[in-house]
BALOBA-1460 file (C-alpha; in Angstrom, 3 decimals):
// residues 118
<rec num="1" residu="x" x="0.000" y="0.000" z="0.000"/>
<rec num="2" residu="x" x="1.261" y="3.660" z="-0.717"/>
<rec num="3" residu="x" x="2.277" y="6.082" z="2.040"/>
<rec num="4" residu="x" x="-0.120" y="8.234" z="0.299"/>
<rec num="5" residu="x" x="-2.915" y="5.849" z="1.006"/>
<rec num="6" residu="x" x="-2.513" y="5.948" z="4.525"/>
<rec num="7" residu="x" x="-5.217" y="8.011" z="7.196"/>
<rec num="8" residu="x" x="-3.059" y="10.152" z="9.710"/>
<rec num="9" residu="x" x="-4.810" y="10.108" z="12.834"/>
<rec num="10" residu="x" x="-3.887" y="11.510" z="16.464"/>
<rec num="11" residu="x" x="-6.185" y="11.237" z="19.674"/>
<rec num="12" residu="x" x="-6.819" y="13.984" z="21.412"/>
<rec num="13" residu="x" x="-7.918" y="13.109" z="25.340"/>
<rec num="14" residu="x" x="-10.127" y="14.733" z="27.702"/>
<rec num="15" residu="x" x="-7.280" y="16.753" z="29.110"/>
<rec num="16" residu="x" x="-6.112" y="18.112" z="25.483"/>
<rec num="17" residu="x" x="-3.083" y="16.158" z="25.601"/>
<rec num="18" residu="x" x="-2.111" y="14.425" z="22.276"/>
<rec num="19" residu="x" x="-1.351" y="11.233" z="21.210"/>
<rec num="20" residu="x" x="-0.004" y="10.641" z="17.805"/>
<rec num="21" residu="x" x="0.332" y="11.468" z="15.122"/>
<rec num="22" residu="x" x="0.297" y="8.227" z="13.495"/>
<rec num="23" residu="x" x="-0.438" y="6.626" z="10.249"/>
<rec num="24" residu="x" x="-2.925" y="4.149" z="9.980"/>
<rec num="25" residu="x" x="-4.502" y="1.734" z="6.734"/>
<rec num="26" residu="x" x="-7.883" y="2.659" z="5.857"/>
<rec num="27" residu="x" x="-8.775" y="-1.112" z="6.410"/>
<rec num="28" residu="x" x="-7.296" y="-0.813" z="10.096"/>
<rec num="29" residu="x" x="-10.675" y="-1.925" z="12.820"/>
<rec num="30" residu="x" x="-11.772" y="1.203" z="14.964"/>
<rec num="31" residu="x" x="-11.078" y="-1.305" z="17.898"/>
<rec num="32" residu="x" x="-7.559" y="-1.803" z="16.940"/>
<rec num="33" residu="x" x="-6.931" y="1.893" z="17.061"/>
<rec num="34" residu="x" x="-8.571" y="1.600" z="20.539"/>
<rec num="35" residu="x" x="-6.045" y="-0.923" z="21.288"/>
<rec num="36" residu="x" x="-3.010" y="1.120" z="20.281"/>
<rec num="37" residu="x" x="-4.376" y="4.200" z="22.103"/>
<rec num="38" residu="x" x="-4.753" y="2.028" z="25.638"/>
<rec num="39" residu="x" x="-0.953" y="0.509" z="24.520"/>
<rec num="40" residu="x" x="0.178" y="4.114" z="24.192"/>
<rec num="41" residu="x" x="-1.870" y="5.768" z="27.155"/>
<rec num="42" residu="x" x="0.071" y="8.660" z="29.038"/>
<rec num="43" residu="x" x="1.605" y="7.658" z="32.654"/>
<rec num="44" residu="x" x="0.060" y="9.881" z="35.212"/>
<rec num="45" residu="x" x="-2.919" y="10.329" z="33.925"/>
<rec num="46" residu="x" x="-6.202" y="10.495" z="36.894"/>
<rec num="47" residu="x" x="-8.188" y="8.273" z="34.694"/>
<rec num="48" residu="x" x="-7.000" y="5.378" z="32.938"/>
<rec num="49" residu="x" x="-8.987" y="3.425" z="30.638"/>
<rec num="50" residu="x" x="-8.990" y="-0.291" z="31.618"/>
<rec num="51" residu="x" x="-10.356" y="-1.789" z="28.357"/>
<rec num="52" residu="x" x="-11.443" y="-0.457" z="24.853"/>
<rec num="53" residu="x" x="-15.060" y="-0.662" z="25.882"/>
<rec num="54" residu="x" x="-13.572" y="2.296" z="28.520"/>
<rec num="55" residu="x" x="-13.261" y="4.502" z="25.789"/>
<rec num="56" residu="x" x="-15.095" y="5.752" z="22.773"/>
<rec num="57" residu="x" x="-13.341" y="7.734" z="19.488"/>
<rec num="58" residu="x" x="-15.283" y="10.465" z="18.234"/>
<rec num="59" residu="x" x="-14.216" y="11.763" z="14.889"/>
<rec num="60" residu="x" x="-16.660" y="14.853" z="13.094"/>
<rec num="61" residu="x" x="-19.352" y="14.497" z="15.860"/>
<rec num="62" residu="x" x="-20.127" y="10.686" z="15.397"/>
<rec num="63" residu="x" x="-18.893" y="8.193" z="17.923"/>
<rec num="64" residu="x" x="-17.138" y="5.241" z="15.939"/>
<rec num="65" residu="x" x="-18.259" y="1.085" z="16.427"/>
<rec num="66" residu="x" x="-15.320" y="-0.649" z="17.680"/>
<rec num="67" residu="x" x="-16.236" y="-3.448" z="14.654"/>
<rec num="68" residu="x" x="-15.997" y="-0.905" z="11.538"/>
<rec num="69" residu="x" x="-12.880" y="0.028" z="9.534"/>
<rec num="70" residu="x" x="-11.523" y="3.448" z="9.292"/>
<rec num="71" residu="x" x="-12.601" y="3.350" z="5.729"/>
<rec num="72" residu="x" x="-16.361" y="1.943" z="6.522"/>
<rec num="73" residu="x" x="-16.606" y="4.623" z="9.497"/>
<rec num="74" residu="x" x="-16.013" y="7.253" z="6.605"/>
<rec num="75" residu="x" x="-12.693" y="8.841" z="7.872"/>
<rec num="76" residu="x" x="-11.551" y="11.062" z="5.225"/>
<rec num="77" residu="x" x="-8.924" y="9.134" z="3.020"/>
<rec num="78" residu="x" x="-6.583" y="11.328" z="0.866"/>
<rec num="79" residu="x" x="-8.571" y="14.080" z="1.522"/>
<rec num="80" residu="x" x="-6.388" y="16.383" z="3.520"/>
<rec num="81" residu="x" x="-3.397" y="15.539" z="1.656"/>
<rec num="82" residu="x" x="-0.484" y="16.212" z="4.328"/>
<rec num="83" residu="x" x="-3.336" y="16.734" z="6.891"/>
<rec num="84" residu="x" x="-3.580" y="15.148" z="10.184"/>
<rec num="85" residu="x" x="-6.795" y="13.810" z="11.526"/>
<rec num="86" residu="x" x="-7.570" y="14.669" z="14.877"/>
<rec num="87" residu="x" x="-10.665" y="12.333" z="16.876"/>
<rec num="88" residu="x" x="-11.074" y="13.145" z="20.450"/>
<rec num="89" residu="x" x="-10.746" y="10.329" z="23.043"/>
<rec num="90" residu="x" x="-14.247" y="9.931" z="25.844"/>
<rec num="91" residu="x" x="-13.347" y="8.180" z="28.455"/>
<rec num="92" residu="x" x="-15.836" y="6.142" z="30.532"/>
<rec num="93" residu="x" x="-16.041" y="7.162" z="33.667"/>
<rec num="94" residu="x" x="-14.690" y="4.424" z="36.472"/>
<rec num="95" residu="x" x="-18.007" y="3.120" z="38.635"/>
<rec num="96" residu="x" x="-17.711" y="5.430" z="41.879"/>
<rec num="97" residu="x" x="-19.109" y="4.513" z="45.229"/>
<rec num="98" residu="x" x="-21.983" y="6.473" z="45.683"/>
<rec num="99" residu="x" x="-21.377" y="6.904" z="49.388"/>
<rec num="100" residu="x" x="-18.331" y="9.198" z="48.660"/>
<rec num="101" residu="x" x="-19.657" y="11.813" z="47.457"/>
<rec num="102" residu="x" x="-16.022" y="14.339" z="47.612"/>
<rec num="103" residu="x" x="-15.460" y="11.479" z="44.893"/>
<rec num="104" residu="x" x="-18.214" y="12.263" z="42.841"/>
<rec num="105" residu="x" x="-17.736" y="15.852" z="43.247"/>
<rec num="106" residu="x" x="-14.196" y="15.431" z="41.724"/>
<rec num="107" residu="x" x="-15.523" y="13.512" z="39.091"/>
<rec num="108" residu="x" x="-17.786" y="15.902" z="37.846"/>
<rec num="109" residu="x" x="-15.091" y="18.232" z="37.092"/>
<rec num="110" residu="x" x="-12.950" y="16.057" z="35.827"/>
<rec num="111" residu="x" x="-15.191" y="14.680" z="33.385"/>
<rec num="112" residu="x" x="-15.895" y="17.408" z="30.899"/>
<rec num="113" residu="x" x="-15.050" y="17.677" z="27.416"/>
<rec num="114" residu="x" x="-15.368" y="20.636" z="24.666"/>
<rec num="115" residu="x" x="-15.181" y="20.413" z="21.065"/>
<rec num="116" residu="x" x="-14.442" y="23.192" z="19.068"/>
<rec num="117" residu="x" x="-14.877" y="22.973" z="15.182"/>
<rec num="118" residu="x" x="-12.717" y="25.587" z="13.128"/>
């Protein structure tokens, strides 16, 4: 397959830290991306996902099934040529005790997410 052929994606997470950019082959599963994005998950991080059902990839406003393709989830291919793909990362929040409720509190907070389309 041609470079050219190739989708570059990067993940952008909750916090607005980055990971990628990376290449990928239009044929490559949405949960295999999931996979290398839990592989490649930042150390330090208050919330780490535990499996790929933790997280969910958003790219252009629609959430993407874990059993479709890149190219069958209708990421752009050769569109942007040079152009880098970003799809933002939702994390499932862990199951908190509900008798702790400085927990859920904290959670709250933590758990928002903005999207800004240029």
């Amino acid at each position: 397959m041609a470079d050219d052929d190739l989708i570059e994606l990067k993940f952008r997470l909750f916090d607005g830290t980055d990971i990628g950019p990376n290449k990928y082959d239009p044929s490559t599963a949405v949960g295999s991306l999931k996979e290398s994005i839990l592989a490649r998950w930042p150390a330090g991080k208050q919330i780490v996902p535990k499996t790929i059902n933790d997280l969910k990839l958003i790219n252009a406003g629609r959430i993407l099934e874990n059993n479709r393709t890149l190219a069958e989830s209708r990421v752009p291919v050769g569109e942007l040529p040079g152009g880098v793909i970003t799809m933002h990362v939702v994390v499932r929040p862990p199951a908190i005790d509900k008798s702790n409720e400085k927990q859920l509190a904290n959670a709250s907070k933590i758990n928002r997410c903005s999207c800004s389309i240029l």
